[in-house]
DSSP file (Angstrom, degrees, kcal/mol; ACC not computed):
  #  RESIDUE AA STRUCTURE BP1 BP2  ACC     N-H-->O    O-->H-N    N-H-->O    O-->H-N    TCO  KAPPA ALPHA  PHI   PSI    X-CA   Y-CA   Z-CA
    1    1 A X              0   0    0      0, 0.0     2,-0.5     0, 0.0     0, 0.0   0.000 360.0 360.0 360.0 132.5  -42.0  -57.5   55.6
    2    2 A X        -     0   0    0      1,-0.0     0, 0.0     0, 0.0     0, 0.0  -0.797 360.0-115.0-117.6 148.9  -38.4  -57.4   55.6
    3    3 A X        -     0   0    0     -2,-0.5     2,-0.3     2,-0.0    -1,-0.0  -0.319  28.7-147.6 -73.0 140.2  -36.2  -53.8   55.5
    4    4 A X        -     0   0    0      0, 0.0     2,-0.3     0, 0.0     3,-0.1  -0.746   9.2-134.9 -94.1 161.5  -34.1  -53.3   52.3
    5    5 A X        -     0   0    0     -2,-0.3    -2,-0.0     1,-0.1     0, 0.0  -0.914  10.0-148.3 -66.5  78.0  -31.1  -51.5   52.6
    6    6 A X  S    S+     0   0    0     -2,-0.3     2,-0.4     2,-0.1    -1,-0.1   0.651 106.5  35.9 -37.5 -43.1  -30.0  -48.7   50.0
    7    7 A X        +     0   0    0      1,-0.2     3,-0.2    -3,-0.1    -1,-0.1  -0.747  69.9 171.1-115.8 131.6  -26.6  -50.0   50.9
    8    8 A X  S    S+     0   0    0     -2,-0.4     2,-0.6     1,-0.3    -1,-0.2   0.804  71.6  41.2-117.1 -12.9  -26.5  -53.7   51.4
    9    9 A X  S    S-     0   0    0      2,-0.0     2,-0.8     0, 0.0    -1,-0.3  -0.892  79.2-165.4-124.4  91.4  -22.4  -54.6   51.6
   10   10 A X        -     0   0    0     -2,-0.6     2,-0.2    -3,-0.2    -3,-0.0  -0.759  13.5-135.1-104.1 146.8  -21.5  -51.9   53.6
   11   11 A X        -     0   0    0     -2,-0.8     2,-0.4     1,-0.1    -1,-0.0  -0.369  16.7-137.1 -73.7 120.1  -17.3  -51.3   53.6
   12   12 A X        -     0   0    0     -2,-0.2     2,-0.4     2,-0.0    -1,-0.1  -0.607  26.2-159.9 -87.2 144.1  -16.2  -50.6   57.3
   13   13 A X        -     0   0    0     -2,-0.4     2,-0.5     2,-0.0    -1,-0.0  -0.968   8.0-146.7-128.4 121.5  -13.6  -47.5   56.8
   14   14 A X        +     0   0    0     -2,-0.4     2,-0.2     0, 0.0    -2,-0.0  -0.967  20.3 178.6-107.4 125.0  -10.8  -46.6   59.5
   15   15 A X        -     0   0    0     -2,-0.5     2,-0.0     1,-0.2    -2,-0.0  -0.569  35.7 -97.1-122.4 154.1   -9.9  -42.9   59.8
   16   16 A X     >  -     0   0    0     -2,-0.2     4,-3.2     1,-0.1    -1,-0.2  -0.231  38.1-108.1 -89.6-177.6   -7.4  -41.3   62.2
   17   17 A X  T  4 S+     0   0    0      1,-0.2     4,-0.4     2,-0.2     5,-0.3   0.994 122.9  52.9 -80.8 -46.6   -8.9  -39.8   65.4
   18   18 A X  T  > S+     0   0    0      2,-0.3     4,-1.3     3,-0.2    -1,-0.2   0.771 103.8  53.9 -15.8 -57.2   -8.0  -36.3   63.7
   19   19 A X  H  > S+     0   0    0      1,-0.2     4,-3.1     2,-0.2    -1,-0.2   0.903 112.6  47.6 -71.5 -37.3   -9.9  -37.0   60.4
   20   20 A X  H  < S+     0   0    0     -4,-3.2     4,-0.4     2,-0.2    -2,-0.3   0.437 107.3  49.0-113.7  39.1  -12.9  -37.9   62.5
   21   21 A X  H  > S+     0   0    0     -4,-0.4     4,-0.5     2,-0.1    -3,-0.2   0.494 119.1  47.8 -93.3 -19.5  -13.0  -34.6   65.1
   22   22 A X  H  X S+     0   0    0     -4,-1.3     4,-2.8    -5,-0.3     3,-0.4   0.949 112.3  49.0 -77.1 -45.0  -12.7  -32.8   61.8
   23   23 A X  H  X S+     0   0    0     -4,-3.1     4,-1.0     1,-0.3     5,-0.3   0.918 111.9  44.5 -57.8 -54.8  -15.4  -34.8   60.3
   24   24 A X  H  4 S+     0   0    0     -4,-0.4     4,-0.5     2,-0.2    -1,-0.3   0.695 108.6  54.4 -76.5  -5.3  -17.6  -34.5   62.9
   25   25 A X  H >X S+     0   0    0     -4,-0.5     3,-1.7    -3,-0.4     4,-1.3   0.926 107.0  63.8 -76.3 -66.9  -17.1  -30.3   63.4
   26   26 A X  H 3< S+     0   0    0     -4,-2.8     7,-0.3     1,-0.3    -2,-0.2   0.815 102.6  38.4 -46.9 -28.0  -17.9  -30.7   59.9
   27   27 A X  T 3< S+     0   0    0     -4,-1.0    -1,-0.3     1,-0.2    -2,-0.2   0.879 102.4  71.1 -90.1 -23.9  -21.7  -32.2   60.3
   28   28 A X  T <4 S+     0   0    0     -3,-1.7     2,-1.8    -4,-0.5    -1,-0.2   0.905  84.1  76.0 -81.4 -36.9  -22.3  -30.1   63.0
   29   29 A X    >X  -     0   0    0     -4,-1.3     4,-3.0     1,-0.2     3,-1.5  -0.556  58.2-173.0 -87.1  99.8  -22.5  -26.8   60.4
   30   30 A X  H 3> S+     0   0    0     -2,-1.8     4,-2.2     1,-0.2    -1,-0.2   0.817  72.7  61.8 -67.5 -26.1  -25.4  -27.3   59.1
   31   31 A X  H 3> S+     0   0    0      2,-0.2     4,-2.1     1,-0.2    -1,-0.2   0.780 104.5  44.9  19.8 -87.3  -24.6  -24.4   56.7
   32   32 A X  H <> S+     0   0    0     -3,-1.5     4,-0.7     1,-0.2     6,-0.2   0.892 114.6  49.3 -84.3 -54.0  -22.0  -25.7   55.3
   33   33 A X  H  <>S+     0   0    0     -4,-3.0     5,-2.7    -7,-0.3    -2,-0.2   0.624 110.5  55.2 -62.0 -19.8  -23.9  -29.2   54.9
   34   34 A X  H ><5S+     0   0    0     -4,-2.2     3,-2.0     3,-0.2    -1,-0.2   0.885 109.4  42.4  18.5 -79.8  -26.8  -27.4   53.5
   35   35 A X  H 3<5S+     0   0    0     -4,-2.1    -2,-0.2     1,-0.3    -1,-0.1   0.367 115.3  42.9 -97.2  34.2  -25.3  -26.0   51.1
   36   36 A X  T 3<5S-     0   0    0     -4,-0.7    -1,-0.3     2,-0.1    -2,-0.1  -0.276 111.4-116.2-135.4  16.0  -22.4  -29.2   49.5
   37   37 A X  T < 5 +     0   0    0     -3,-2.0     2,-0.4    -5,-0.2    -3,-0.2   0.706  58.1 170.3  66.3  27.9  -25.8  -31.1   50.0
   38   38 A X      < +     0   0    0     -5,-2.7    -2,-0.1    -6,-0.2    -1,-0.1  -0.793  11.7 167.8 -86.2 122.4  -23.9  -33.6   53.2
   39   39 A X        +     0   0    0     -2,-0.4     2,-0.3     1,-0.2    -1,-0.1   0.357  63.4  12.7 -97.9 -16.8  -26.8  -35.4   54.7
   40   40 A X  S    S-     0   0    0     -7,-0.1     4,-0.4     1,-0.1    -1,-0.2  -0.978  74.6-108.2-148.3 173.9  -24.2  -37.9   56.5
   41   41 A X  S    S+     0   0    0     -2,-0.3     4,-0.4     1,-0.2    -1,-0.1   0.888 117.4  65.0 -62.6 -31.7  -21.0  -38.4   57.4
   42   42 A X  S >> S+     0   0    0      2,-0.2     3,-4.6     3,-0.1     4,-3.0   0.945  97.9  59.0 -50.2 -45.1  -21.1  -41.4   54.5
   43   43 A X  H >> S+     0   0    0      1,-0.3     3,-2.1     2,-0.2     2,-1.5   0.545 101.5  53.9 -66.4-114.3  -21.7  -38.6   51.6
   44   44 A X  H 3> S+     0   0    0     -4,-0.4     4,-0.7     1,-0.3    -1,-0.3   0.149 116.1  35.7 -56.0 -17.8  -18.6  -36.9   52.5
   45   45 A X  H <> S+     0   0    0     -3,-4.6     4,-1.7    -2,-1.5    -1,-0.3   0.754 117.3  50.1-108.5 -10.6  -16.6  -40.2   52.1
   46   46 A X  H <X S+     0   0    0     -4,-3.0     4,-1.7    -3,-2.1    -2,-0.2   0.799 114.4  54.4 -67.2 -34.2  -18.7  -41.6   49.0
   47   47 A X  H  < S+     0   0    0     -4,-0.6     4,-0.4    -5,-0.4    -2,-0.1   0.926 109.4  39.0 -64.1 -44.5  -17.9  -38.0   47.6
   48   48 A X  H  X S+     0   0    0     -4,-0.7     4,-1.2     2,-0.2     3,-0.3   0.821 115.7  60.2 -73.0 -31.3  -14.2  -38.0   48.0
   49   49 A X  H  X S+     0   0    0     -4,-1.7     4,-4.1     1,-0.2    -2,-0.2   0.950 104.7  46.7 -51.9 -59.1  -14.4  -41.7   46.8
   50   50 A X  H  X S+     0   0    0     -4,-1.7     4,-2.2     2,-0.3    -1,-0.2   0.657  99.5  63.6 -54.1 -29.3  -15.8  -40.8   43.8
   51   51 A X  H  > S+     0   0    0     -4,-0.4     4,-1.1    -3,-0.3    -1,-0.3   0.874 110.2  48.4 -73.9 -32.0  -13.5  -38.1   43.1
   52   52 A X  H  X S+     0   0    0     -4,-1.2     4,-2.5     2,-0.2    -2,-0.3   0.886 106.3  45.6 -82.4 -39.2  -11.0  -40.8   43.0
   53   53 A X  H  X S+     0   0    0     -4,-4.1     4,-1.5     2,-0.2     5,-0.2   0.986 112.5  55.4 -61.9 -44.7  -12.2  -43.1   41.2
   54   54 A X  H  X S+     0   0    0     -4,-2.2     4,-3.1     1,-0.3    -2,-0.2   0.886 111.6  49.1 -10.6 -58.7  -13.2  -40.1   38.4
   55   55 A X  H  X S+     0   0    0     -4,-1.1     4,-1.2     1,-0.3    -1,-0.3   0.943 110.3  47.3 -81.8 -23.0   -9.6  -39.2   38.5
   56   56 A X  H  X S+     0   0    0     -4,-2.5     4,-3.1     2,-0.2    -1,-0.3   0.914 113.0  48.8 -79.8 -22.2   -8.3  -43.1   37.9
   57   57 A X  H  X S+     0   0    0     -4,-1.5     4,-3.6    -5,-0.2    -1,-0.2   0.913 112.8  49.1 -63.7 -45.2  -11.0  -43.8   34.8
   58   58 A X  H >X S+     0   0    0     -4,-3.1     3,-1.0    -5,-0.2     4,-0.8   0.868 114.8  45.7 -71.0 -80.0   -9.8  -40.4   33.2
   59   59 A X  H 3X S+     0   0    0     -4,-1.2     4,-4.1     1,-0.3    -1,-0.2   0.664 121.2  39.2 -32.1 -57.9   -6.0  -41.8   33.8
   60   60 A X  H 3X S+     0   0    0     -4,-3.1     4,-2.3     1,-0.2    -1,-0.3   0.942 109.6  54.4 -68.0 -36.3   -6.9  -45.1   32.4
   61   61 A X  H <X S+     0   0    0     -4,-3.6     4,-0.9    -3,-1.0    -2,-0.3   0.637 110.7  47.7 -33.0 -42.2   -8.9  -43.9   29.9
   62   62 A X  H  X S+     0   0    0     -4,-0.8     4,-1.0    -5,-0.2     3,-0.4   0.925 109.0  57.4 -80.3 -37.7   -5.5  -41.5   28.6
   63   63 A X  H  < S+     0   0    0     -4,-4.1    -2,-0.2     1,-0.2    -3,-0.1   0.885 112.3  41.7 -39.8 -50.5   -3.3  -44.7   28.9
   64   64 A X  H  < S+     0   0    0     -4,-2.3    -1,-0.2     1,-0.2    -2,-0.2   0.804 113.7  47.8 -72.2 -18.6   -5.7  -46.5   26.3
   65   65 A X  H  <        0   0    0     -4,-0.9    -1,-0.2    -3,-0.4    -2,-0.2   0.677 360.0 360.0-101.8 -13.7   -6.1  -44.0   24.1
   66   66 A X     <        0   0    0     -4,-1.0    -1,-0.2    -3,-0.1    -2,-0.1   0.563 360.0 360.0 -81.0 360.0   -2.2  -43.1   23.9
């Protein structure tokens, strides 16, 4: 039987040494991860991803419609 992968092409990401001692203080309050629902460090950057792409569909989306 061979393992699936939720993620099967996953994108290697470089972050400054800064972004990840913040990142990791951040996982470590479980709290905080609790309760914004971060189960890994990936959900915090698939979240902020998301926010961007969100904000570039609404952008293109006003471009077409103008």
């Amino acid at each position: 039987m061979t393992t699936r992968y939720k993620y099967s092409n996953p994108i290697p990401v470089r972050i400054y040494r800064t972004q990840k001692e913040s990142l990791n203080e951040l996982m470590k309050d479980r709290e905080f991860c609790i309760k914004n629902n971060l189960h890994s460090q990936s959900d915090v950057l698939r979240m902020s991803l998301n926010r961007t792409l969100r904000e570039f569909e609404h952008n293109k989306f006003r471009r077409e419609v103008s």
